[in-house]
PyMOL Python script that loads the backbone (N, CA, C, O; Angstrom):
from pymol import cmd

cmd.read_pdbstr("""\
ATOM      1  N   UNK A   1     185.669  69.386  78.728  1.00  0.00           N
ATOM      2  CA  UNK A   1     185.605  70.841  78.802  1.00  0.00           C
ATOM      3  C   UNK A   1     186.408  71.319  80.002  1.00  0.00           C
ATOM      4  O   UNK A   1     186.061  70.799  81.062  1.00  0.00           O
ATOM      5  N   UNK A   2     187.669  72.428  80.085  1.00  0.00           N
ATOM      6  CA  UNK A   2     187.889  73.005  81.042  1.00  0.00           C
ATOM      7  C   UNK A   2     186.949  73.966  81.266  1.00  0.00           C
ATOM      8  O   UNK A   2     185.965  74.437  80.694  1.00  0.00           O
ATOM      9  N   UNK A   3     187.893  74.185  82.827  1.00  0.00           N
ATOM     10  CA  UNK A   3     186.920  75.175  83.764  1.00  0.00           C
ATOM     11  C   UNK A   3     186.839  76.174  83.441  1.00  0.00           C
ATOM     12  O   UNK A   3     187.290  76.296  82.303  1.00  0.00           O
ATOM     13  N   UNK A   4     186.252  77.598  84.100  1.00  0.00           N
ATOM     14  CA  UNK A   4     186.597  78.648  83.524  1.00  0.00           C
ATOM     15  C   UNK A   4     187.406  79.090  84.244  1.00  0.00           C
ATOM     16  O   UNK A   4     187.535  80.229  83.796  1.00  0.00           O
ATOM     17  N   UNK A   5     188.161  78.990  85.186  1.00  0.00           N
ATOM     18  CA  UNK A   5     189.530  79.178  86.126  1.00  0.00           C
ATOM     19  C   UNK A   5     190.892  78.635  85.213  1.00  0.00           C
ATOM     20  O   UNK A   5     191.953  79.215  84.979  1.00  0.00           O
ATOM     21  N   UNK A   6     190.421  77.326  84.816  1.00  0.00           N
ATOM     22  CA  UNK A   6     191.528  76.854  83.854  1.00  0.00           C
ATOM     23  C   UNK A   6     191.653  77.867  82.669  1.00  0.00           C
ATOM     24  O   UNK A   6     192.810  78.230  82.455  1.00  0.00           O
ATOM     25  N   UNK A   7     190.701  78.384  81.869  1.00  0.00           N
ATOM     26  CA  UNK A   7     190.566  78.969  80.702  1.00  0.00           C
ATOM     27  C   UNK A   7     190.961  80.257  80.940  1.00  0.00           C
ATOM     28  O   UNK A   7     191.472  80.902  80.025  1.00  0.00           O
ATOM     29  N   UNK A   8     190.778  80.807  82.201  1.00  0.00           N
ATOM     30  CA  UNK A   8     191.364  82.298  82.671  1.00  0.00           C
ATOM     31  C   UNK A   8     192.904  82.391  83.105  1.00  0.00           C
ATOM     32  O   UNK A   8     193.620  83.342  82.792  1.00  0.00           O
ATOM     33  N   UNK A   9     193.343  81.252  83.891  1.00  0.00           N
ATOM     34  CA  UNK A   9     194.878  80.644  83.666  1.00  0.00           C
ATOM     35  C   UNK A   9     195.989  80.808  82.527  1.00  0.00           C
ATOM     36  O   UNK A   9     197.032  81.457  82.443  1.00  0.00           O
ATOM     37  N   UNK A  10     195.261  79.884  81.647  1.00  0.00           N
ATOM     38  CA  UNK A  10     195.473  79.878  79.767  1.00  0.00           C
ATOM     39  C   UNK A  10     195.462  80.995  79.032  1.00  0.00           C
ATOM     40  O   UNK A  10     196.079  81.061  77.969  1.00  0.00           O
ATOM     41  N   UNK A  11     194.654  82.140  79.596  1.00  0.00           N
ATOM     42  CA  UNK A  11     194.629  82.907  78.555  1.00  0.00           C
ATOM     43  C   UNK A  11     195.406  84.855  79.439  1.00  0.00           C
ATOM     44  O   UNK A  11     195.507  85.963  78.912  1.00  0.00           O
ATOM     45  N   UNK A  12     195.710  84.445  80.663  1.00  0.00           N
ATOM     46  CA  UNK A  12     196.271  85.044  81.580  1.00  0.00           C
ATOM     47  C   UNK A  12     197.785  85.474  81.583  1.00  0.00           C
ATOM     48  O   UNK A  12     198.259  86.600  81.730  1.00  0.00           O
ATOM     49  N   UNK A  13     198.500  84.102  81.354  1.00  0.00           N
ATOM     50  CA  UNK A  13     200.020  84.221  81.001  1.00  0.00           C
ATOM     51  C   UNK A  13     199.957  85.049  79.427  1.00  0.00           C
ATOM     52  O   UNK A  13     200.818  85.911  79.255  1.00  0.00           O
ATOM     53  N   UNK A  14     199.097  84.830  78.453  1.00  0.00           N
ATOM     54  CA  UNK A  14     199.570  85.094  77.401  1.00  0.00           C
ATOM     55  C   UNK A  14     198.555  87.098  77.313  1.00  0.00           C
ATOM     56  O   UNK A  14     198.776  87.829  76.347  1.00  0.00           O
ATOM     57  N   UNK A  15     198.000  87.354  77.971  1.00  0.00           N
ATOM     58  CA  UNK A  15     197.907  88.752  78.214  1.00  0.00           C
ATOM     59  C   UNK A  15     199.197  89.369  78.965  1.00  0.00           C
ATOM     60  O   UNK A  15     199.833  90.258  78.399  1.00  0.00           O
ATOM     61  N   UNK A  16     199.523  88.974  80.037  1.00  0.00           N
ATOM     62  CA  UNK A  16     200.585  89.439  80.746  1.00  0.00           C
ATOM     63  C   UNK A  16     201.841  89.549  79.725  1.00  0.00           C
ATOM     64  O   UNK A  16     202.146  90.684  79.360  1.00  0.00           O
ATOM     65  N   UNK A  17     202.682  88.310  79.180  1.00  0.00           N
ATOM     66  CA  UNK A  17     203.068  88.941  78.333  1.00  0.00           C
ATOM     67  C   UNK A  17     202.873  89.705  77.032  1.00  0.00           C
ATOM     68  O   UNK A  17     203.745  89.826  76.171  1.00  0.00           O
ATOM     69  N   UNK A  18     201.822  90.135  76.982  1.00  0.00           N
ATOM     70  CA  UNK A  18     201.185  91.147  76.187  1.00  0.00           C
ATOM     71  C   UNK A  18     200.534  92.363  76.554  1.00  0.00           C
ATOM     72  O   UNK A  18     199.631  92.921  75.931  1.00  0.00           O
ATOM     73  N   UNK A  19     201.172  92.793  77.822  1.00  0.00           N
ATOM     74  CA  UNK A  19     200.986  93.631  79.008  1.00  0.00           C
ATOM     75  C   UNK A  19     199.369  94.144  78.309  1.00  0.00           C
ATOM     76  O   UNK A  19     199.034  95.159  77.699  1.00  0.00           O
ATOM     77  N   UNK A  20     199.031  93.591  78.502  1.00  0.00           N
ATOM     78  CA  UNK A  20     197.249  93.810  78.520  1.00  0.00           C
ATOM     79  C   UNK A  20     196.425  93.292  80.184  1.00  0.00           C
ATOM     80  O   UNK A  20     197.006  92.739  81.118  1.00  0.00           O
ATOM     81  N   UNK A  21     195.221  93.614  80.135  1.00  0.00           N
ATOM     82  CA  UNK A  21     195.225  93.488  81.736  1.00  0.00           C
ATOM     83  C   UNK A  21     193.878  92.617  81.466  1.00  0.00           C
ATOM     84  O   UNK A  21     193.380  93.031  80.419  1.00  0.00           O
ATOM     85  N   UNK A  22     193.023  91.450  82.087  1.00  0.00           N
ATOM     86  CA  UNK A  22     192.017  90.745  81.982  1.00  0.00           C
ATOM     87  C   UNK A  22     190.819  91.462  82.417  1.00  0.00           C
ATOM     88  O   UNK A  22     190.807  92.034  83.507  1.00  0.00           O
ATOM     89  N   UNK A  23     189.734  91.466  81.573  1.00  0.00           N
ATOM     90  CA  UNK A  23     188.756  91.994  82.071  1.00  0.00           C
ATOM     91  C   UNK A  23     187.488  91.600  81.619  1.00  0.00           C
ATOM     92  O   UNK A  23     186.540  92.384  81.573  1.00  0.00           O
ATOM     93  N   UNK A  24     187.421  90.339  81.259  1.00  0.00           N
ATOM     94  CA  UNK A  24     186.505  89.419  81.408  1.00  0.00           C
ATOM     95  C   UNK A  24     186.788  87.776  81.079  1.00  0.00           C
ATOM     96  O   UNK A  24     187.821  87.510  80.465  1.00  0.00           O
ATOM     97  N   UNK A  25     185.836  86.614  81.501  1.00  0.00           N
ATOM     98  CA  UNK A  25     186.189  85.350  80.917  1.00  0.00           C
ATOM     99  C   UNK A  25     184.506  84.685  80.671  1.00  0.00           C
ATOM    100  O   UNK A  25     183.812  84.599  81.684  1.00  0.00           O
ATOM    101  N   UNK A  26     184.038  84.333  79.620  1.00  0.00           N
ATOM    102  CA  UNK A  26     182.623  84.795  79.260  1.00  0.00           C
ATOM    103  C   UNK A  26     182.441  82.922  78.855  1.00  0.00           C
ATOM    104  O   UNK A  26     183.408  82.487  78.229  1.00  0.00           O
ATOM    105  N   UNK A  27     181.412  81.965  79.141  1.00  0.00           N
ATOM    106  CA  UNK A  27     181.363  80.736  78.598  1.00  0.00           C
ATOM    107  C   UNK A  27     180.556  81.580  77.343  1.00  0.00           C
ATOM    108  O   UNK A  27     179.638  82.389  77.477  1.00  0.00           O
ATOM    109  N   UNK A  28     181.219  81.110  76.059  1.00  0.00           N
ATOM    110  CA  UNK A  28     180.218  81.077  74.980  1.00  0.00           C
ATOM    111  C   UNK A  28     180.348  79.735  74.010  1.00  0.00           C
ATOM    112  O   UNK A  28     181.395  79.514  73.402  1.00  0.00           O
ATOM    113  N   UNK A  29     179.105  78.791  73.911  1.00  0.00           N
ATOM    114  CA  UNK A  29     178.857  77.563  73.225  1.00  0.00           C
ATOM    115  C   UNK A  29     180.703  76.787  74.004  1.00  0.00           C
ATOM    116  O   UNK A  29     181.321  76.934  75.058  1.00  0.00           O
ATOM    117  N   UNK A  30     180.903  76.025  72.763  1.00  0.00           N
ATOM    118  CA  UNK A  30     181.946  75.228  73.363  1.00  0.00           C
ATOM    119  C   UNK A  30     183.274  75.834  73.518  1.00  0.00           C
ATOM    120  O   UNK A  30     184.272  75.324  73.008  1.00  0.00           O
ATOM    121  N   UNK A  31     183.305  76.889  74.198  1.00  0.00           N
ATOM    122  CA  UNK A  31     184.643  77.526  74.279  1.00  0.00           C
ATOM    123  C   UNK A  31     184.669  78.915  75.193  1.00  0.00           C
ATOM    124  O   UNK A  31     183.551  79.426  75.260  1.00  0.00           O
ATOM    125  N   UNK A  32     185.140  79.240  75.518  1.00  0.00           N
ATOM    126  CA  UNK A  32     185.283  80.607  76.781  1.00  0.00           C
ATOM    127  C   UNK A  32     185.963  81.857  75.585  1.00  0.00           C
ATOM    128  O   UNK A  32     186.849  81.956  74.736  1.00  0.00           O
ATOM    129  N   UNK A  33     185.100  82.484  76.078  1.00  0.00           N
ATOM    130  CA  UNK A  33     185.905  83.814  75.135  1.00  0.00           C
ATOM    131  C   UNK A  33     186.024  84.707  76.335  1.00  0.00           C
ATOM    132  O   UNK A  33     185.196  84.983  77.203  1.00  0.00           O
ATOM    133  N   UNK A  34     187.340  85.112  76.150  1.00  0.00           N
ATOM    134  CA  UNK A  34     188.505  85.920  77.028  1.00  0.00           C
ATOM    135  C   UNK A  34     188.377  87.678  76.818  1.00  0.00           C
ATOM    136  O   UNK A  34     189.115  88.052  75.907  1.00  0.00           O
ATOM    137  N   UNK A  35     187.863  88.421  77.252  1.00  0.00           N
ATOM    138  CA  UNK A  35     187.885  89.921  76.769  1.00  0.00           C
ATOM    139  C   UNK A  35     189.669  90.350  77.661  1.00  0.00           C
ATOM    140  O   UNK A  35     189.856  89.980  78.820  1.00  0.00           O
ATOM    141  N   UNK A  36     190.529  90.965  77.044  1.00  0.00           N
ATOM    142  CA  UNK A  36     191.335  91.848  77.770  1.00  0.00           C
ATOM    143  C   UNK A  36     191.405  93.306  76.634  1.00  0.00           C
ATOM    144  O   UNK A  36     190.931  93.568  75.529  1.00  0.00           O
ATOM    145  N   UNK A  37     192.231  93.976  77.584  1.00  0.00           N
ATOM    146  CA  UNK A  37     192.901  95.158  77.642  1.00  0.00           C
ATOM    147  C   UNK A  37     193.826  95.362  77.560  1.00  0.00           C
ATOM    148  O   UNK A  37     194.669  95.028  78.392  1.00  0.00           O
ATOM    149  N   UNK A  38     194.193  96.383  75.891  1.00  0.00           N
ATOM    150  CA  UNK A  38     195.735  96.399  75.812  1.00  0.00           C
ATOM    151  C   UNK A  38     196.267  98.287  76.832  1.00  0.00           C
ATOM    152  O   UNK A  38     195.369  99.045  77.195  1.00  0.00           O
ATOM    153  N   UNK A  39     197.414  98.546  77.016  1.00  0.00           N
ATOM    154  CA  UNK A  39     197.780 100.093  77.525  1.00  0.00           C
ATOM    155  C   UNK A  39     197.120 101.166  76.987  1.00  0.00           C
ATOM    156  O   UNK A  39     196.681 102.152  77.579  1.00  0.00           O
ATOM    157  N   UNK A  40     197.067 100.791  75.354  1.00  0.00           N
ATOM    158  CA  UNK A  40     196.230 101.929  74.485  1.00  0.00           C
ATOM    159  C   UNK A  40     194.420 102.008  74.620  1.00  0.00           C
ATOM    160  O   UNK A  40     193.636 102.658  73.929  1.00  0.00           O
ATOM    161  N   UNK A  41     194.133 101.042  75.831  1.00  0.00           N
ATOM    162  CA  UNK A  41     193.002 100.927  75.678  1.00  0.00           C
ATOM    163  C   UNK A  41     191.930 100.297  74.533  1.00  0.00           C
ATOM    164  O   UNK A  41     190.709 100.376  74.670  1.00  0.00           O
ATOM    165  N   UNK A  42     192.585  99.670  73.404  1.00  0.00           N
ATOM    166  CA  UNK A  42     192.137  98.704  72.685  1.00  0.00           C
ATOM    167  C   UNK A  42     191.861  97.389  73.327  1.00  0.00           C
ATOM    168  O   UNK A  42     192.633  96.887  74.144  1.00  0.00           O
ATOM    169  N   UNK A  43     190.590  96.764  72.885  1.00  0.00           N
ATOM    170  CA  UNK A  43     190.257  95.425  73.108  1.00  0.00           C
ATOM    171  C   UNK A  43     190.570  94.179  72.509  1.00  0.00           C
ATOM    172  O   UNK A  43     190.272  94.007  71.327  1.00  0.00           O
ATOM    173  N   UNK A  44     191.268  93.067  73.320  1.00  0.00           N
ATOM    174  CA  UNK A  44     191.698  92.359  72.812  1.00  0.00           C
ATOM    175  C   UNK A  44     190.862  90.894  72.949  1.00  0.00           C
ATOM    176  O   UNK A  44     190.217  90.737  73.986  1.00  0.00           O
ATOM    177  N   UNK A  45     190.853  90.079  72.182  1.00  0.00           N
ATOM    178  CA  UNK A  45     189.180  88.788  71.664  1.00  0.00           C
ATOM    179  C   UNK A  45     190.133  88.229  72.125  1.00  0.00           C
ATOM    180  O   UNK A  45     191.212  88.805  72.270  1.00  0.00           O
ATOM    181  N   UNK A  46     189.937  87.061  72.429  1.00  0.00           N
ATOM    182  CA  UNK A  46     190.364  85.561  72.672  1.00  0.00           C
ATOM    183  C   UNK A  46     190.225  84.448  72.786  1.00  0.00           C
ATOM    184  O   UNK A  46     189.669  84.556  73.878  1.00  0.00           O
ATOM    185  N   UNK A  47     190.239  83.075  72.571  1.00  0.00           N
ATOM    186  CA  UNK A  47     189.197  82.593  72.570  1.00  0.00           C
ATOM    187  C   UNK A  47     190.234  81.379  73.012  1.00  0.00           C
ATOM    188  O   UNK A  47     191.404  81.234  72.656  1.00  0.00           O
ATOM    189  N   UNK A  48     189.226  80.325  74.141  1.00  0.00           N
ATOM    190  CA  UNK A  48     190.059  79.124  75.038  1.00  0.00           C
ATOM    191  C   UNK A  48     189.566  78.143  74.272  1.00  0.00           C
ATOM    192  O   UNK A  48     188.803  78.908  73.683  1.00  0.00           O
ATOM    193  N   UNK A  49     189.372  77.243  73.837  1.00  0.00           N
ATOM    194  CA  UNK A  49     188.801  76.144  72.870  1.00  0.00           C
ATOM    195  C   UNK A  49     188.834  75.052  74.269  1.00  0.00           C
ATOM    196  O   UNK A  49     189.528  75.193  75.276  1.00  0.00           O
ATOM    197  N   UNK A  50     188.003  74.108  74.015  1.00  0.00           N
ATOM    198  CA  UNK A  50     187.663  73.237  75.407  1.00  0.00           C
ATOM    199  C   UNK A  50     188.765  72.238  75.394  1.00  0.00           C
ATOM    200  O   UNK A  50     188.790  71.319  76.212  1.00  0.00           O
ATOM    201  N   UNK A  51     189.574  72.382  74.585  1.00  0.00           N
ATOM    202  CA  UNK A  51     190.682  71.019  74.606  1.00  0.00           C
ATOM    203  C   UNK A  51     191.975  72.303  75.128  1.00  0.00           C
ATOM    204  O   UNK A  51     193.135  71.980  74.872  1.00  0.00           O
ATOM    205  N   UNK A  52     191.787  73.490  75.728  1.00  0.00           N
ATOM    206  CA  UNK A  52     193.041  74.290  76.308  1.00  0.00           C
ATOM    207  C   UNK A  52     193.596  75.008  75.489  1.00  0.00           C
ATOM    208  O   UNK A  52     194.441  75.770  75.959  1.00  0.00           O
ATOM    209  N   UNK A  53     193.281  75.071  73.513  1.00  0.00           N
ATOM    210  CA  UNK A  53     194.539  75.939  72.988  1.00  0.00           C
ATOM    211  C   UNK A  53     193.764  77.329  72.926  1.00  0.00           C
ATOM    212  O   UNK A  53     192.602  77.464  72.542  1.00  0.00           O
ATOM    213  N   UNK A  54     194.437  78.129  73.279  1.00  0.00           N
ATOM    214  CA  UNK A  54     194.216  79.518  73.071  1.00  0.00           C
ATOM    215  C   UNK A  54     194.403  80.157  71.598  1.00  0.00           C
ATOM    216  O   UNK A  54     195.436  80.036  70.939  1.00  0.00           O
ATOM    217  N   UNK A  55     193.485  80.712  71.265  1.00  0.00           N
ATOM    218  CA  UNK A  55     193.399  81.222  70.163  1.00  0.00           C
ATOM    219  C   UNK A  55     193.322  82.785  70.526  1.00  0.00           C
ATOM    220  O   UNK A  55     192.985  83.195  71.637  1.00  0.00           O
ATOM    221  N   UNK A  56     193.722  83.707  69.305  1.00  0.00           N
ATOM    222  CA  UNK A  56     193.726  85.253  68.985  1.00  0.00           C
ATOM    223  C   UNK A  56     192.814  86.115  68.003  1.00  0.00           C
ATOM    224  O   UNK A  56     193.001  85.656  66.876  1.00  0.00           O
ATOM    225  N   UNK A  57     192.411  86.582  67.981  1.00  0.00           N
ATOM    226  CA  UNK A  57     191.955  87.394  67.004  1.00  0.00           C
ATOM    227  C   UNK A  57     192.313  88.849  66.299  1.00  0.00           C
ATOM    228  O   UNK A  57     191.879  89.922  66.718  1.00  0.00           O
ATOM    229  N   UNK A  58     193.444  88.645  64.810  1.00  0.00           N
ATOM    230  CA  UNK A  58     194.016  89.573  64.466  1.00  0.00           C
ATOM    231  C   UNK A  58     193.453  90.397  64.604  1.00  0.00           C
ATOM    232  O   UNK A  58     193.832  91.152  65.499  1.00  0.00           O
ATOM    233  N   UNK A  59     192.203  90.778  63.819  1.00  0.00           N
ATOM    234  CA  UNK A  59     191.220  92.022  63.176  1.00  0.00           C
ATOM    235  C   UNK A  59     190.064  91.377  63.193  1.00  0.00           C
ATOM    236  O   UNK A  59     189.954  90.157  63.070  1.00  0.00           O
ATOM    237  N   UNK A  60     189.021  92.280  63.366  1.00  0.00           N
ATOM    238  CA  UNK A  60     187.685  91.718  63.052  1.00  0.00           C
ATOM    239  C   UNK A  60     186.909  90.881  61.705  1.00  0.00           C
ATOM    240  O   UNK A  60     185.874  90.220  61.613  1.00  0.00           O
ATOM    241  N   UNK A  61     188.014  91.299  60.714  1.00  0.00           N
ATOM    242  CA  UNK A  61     187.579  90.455  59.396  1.00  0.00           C
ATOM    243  C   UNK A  61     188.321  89.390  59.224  1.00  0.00           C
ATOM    244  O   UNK A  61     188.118  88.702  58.224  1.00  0.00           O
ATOM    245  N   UNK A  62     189.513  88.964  60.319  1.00  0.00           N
ATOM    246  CA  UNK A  62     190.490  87.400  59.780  1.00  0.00           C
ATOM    247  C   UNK A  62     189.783  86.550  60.939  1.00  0.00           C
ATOM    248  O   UNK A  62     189.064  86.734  61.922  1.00  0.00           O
ATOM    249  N   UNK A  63     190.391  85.543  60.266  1.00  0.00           N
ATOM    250  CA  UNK A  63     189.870  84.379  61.166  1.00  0.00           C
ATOM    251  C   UNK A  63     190.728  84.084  62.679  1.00  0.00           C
ATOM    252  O   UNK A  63     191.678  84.796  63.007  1.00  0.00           O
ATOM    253  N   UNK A  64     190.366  83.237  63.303  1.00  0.00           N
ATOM    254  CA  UNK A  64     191.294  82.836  64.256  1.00  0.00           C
ATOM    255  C   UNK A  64     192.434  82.271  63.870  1.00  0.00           C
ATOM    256  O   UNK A  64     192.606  81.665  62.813  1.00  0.00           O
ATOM    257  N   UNK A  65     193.466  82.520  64.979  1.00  0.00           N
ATOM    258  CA  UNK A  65     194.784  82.004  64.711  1.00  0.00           C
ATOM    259  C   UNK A  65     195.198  81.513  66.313  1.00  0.00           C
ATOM    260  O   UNK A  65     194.849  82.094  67.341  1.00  0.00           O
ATOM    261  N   UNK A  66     196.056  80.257  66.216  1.00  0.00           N
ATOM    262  CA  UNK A  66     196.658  80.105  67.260  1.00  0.00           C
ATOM    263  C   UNK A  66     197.156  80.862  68.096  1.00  0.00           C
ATOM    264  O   UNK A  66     197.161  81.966  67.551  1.00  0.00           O
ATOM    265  N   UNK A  67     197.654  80.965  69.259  1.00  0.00           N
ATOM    266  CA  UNK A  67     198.018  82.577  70.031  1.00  0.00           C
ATOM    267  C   UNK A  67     198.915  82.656  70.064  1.00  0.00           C
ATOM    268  O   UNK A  67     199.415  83.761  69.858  1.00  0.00           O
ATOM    269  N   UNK A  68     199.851  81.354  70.393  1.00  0.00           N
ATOM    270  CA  UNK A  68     201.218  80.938  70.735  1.00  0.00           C
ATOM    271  C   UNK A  68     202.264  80.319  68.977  1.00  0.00           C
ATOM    272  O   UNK A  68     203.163  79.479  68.946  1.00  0.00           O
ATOM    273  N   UNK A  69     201.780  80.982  67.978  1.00  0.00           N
ATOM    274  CA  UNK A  69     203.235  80.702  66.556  1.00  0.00           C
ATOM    275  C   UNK A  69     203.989  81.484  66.312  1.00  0.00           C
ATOM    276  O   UNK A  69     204.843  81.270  65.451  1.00  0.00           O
TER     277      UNK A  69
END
""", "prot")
cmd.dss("prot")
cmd.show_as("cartoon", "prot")
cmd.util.cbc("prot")
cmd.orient("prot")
């Protein structure tokens, strides 16, 4: 399991270039879920998986997707 410093790292570069701003890093079960902030003030899910890959969340009804394809 990474840390939650590591998991805020990981999921940090890929807000920045998504000029969204971090505003939370939450342990939930085996994985850290990431809250940010996009300019429009929409919320953006995220999720660190304990082996480091960052995952996204299109919409509230699709599933996860890798962050980085």
């Amino acid at each position: 399991m990474i840390s939650q410093k590591e998991a805020r790292a990981i999921a940090s570069d890929y807000l920045i270039i998504n000029a969204c701003k971090l505003v939370r890093v939450v342990l939930h079960d085996d994985h850290y879920a990431v809250i940010g902030e996009d300019q429009n003030g929409r919320t953006q899910l995220l999720k660190v998986a304990s082996n480091g890959e960052l995952y996204k969340r299109k919409s509230v009804l699709e599933q996860w997707q890798i962050a980085y394809d």
